[in-house]
C-alpha positions in Angstrom: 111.1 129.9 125.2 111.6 130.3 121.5 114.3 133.4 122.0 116.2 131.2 124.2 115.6 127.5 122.3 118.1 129.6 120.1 121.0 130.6 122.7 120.5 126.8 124.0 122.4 124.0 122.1 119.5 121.6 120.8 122.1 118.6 122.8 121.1 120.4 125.9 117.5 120.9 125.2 117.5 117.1 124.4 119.1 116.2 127.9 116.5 118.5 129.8 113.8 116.8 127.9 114.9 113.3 128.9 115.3 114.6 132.5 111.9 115.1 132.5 111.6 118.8 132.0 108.2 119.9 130.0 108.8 121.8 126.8 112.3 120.8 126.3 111.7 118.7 123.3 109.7 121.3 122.0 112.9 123.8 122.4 114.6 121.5 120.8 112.4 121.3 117.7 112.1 124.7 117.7 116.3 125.2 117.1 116.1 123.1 114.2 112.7 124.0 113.0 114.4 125.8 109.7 116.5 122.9 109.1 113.5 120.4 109.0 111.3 122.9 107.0 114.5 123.2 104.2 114.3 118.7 104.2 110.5 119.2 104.1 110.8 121.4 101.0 113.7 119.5 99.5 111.0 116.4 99.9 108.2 117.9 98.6 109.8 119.5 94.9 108.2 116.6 93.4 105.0 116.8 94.8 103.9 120.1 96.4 100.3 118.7 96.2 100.6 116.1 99.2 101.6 118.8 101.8 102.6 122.0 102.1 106.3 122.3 103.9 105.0 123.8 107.3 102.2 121.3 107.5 104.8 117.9 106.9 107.3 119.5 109.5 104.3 119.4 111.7 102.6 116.4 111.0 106.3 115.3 111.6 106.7 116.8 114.8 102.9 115.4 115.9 104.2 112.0 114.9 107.2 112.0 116.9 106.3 113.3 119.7 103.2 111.0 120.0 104.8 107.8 119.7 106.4 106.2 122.9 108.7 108.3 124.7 111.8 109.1 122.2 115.4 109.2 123.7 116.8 111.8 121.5 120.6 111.9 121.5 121.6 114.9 120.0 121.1 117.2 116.7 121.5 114.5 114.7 119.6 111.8 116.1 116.7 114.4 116.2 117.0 115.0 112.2 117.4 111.8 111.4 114.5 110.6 114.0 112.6 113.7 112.0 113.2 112.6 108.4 111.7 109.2 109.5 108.7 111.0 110.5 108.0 112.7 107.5 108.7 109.4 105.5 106.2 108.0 107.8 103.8 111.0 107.5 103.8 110.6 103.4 103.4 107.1 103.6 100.2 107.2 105.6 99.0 110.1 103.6 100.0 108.2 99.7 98.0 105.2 101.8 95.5 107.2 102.2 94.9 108.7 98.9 95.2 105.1 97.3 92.5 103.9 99.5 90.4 106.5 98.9 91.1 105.4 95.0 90.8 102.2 95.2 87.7 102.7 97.3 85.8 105.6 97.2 84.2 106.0 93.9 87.1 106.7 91.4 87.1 105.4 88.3 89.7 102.5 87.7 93.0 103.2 86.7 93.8 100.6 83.6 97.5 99.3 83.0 97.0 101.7 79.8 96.0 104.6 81.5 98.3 107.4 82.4 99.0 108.1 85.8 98.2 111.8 86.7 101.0 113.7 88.5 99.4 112.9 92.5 98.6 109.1 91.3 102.2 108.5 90.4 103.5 110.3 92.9 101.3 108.1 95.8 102.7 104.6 94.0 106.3 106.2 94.2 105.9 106.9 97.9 104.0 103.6 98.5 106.6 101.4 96.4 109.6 103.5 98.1 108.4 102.6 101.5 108.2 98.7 100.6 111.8 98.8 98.9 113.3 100.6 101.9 111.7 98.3 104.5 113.2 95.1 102.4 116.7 97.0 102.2 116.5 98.0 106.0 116.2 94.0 106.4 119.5 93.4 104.1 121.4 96.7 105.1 120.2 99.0 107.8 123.0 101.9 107.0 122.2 101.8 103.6 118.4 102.0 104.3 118.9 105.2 106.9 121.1 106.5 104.1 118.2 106.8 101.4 116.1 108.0 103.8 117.8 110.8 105.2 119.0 111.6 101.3 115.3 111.3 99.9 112.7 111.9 102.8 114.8 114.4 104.6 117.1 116.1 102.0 120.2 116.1 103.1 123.7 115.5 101.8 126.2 113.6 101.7 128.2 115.7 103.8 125.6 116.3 106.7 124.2 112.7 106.3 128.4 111.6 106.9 128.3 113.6 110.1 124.8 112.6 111.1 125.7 108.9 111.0 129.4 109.1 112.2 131.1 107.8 108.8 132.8 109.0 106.4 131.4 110.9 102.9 133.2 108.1 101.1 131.4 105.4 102.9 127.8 107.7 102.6 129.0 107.5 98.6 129.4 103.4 98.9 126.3 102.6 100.5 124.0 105.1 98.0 125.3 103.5 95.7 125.0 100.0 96.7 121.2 100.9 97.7 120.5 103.2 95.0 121.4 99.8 92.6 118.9 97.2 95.1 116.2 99.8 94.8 117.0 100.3 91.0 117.0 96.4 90.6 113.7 96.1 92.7 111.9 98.5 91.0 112.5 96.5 87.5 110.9 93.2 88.6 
């Protein structure tokens, strides 16, 4: 199935799979499996200890396909549906590593102690998904925007055609959100 998830358009894979057929979504994650595994590296240049890129794409994959049944759209709706997924997979996994901090026999970070590189890296994560939730309450676009821009690593340009708008509009909003989340973080 691999061989031909790459003759098949992933829009067509996507229709099979919501008529039902077995193995269709996993065609269709299969034709975009190098795209997701570029985001996933794009993500993790920051913190290569949380995850290596293979294991977030499938943790990713895991995490989508488990949920309720999905209607995926199209390309787009499955990279964007994808990006969310890996945000979702590094927030459970910074969650994770806090509790086991907070709980599990570390020593207590101080306000005057310096954050190593995973401890800063799991208060970014947490504080980025608390900030995005409150902006996805103000501005939904704007929200989706940073998270297809941070968690999946794409540009303006793909992140325009993703969402249907223009690159001037993608510019608008990142900047409107990049400013609420700049503002947030300073309180």
């Amino acid at each position: 199935m691999a061989i031909e998830a790459d003759r098949v358009p992933v829009t067509q894979w996507l229709q099979r799979a919501r008529a039902g057929e077995a193995g269709a979504l996993d065609a269709a994650y299969v034709a975009v499996y190098d795209e997701l595994k570029r985001a996933a590296r794009l993500q993790l240049r920051s913190d290569r200890d949380a995850f290596e890129t293979t294991a977030l794409v499938h943790e990713a994959y895991l995490k989508l396909v488990g949920s309720a049944r999905v209607a995926v759209n199209d390309r787009n709706h499955l990279l964007a549906l994808s990006a969310r997924a890996m945000r979702q997979v590094l927030v459970d996994h910074a969650r994770t590593v806090h509790a086991q901090k907070r709980g599990g026999g570390a020593s207590d970070v101080t306000l005057t102690a310096r954050l190593g590189s995973e401890e800063r890296a799991v208060v970014e994560v947490l504080q980025l998904d608390e900030l995005l939730a409150a902006l996805h309450r103000l501005d939904e676009r704007a929200a989706q925007i940073v998270e297809l821009r941070y968690f999946g690593g794409y540009e303006e340009t793909e992140i325009a055609q993703m969402l249907g708008i223009s690159e001037r509009t993608v510019r608008r909003d990142w900047r409107k959100a990049r400013a609420f989340l700049l503002a947030e973080m300073s309180t």
